[in-house]
C-alpha positions as CSV (number, residue, x, y, z in Angstrom):
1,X,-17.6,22.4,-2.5
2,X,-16.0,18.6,-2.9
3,X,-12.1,19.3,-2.6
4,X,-9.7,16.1,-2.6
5,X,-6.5,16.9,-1.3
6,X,-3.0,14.5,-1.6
7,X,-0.8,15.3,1.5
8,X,1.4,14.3,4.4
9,X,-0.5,14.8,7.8
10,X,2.5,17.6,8.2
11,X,2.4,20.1,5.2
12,X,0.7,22.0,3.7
13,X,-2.1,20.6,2.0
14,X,-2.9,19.4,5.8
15,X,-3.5,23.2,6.9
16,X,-5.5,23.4,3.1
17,X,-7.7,20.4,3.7
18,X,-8.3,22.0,7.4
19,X,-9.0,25.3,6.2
20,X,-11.8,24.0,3.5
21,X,-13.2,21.6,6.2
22,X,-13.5,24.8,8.6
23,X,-15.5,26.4,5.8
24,X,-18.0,23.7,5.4
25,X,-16.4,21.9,2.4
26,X,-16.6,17.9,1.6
27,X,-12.9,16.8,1.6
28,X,-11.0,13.4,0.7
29,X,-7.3,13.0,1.9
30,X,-5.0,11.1,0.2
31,X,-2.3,9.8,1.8
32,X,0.4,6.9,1.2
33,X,0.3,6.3,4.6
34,X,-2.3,4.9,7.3
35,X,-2.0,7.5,9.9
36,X,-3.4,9.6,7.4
37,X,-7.0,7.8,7.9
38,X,-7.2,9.1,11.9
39,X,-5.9,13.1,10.5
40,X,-9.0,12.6,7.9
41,X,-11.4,10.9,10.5
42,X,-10.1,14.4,13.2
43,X,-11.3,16.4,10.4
44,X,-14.8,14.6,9.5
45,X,-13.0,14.4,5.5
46,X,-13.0,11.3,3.6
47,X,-9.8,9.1,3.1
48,X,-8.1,7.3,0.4
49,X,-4.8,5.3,0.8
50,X,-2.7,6.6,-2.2
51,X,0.9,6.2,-3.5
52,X,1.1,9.6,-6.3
53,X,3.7,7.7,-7.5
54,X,1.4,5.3,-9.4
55,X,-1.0,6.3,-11.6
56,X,-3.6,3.0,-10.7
57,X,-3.4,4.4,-7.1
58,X,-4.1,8.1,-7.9
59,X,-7.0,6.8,-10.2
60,X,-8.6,4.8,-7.5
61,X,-8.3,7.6,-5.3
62,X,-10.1,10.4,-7.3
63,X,-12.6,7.7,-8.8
64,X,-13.4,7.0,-4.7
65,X,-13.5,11.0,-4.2
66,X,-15.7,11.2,-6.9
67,X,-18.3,9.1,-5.9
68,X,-18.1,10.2,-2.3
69,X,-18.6,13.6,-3.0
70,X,-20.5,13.4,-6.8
71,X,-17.5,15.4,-8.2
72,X,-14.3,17.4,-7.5
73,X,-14.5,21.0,-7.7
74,X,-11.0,21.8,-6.2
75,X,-8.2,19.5,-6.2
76,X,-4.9,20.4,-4.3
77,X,-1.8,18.1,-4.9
78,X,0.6,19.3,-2.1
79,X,2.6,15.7,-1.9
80,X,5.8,15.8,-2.0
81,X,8.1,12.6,-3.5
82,X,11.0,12.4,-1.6
């Protein structure tokens, strides 16, 4: 099941993206920051530097996702714009 999840390394849609890798699921994380690439790479899930805040960035991101995994089945926006 491909599942792309936007997150902090801290929340969560850290403990989702966890749970679905525990369960055998593909996974991209997108993050706005670089230390999310090493919580990604801990989890064997894919990784996609993303600012939710702009659309260009979220459309890279699930574009990347998408042809990483052929397809999203489950997407989980847990970021939170502070």
């Amino acid at each position: 099941m491909p599942l792309t999840s936007s997150m902090t390394r801290r929340t969560l849609g850290a403990a989702t993206a966890a749970h679905f890798r525990a369960r055998g699921a593909q996974v991209v994380i997108l993050d706005r920051e670089a230390a999310g690439e090493g919580y990604a790479e801990g989890l064997g899930a894919g990784f996609a530097r993303t600012d939710v805040t702009d659309e260009a960035s979220v459309a890279a991101a699930i574009a990347l996702a998408v042809d990483r995994m052929s397809g999203i089945d489950v997407c989980v926006n847990c970021a939170g714009i502070v």
